[in-house]
N, C-alpha and C positions, 0 to 999 in steps of 0.2 A: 776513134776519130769519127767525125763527124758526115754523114755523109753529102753535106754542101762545103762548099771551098769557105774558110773562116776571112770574115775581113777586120784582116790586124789593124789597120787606124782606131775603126769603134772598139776594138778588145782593150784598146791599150787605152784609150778616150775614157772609156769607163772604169777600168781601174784606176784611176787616176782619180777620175772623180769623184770616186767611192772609199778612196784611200786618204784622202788631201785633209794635211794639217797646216792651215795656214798660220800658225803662232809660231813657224819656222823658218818662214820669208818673213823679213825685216818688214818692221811697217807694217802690214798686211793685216784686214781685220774681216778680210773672207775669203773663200778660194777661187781662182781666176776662172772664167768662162772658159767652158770646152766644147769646143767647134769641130763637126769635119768636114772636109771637103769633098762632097758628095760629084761633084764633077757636071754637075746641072745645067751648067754657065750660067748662072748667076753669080753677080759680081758679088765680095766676099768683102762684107758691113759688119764690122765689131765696133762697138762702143767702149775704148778707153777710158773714157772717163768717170765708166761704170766702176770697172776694175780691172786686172790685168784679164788677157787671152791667152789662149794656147790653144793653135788649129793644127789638128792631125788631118795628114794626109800620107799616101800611099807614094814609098821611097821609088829610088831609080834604081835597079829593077827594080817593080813590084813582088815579083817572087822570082828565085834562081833554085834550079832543081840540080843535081850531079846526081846521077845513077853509080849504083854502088854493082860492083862483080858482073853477076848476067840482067840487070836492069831489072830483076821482080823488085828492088830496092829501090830507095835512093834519100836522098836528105836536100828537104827544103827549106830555104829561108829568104823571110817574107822580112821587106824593107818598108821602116814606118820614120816619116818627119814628122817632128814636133816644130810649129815655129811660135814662139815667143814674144809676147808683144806686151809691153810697160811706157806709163807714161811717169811713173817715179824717178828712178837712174838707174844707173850701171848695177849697183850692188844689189838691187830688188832683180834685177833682171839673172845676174848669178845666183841670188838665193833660190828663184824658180826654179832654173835650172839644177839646183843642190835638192832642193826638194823634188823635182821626177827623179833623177837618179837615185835618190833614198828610198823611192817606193819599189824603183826597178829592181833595187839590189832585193829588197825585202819580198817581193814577188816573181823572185829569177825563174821559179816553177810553179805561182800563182794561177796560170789563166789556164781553161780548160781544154784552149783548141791549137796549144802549142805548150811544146817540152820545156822550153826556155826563152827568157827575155833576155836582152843584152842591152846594155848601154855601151855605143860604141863613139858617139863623140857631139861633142858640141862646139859651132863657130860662133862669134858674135858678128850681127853684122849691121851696125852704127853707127860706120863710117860716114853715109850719107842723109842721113836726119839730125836733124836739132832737134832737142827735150823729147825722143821717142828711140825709145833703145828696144831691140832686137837681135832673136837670135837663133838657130835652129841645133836641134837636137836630134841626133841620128840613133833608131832603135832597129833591131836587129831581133827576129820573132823567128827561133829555130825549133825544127822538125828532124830528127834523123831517125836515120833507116825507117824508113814509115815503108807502107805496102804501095808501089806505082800500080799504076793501072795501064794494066796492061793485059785486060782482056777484053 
């Protein structure tokens, strides 16, 4: 392990972007921009019209710790959103999402500053836009029994 705290948005940002076949989203003749939300307060400018987006940011919680036995343990896991942004339709906006999960499955034990990726869920949420579909994607970045600090 590494000795600074890993930040899962960019781990998962870069995978992604280093892994992306777009001949697998419908349509699609390059891979979507990848954004994160670095927390700056600046206000958050993607150009759709370029191509599709996908902005990582850091889940609710950002990290939950449970200490294992006498607490020299414990098992972390770090919560990362993916949100989804197409100005195609509904089916581009599922292929996306079919495509990170294809990577996730294929890089479960890929990244270097965590044990495991998960893919734990996707909402769509397009209720309230016309011709702009969205949607977020819940990743799940586990660490067990790692060493707490506790000295």
């Amino acid at each position: 392990m590494p000795n600074t705290e890993p930040l899962p948005a960019s781990d998962v940002l870069d995978i992604l972007d280093a892994t992306w076949t777009y001949a697998n989203v419908s349509g699609s003749t390059k891979k979507p921009g990848f954004v994160e939300v670095t927390g700056a307060g600046d206000p958050l400018r993607i150009d759709l019209n370029v191509n599709d987006q996908i902005v990582g940011k850091a889940g609710n919680p950002a990290v939950d710790e449970q200490p294992i036995g006498n607490y020299k343990y414990g098992n972390r896991n770090y919560m990362v959103e993916l949100q989804v942004y197409t100005l195609a339709d509904r089916q581009r906006l599922y292929d996306v999402m079919r495509e990170v999960r294809r990577i996730l499955h294929v890089k479960v034990h890929g990244l270097a500053n965590f044990q495991r990726v998960r893919f734990l869920s996707f909402s769509e949420l397009t209720q309230e836009q016309v011709n702009l579909w969205t949607g977020v994607i819940t990743i799940q970045l586990e660490n067990k029994a790692v060493l707490l600090e506790t000295t």
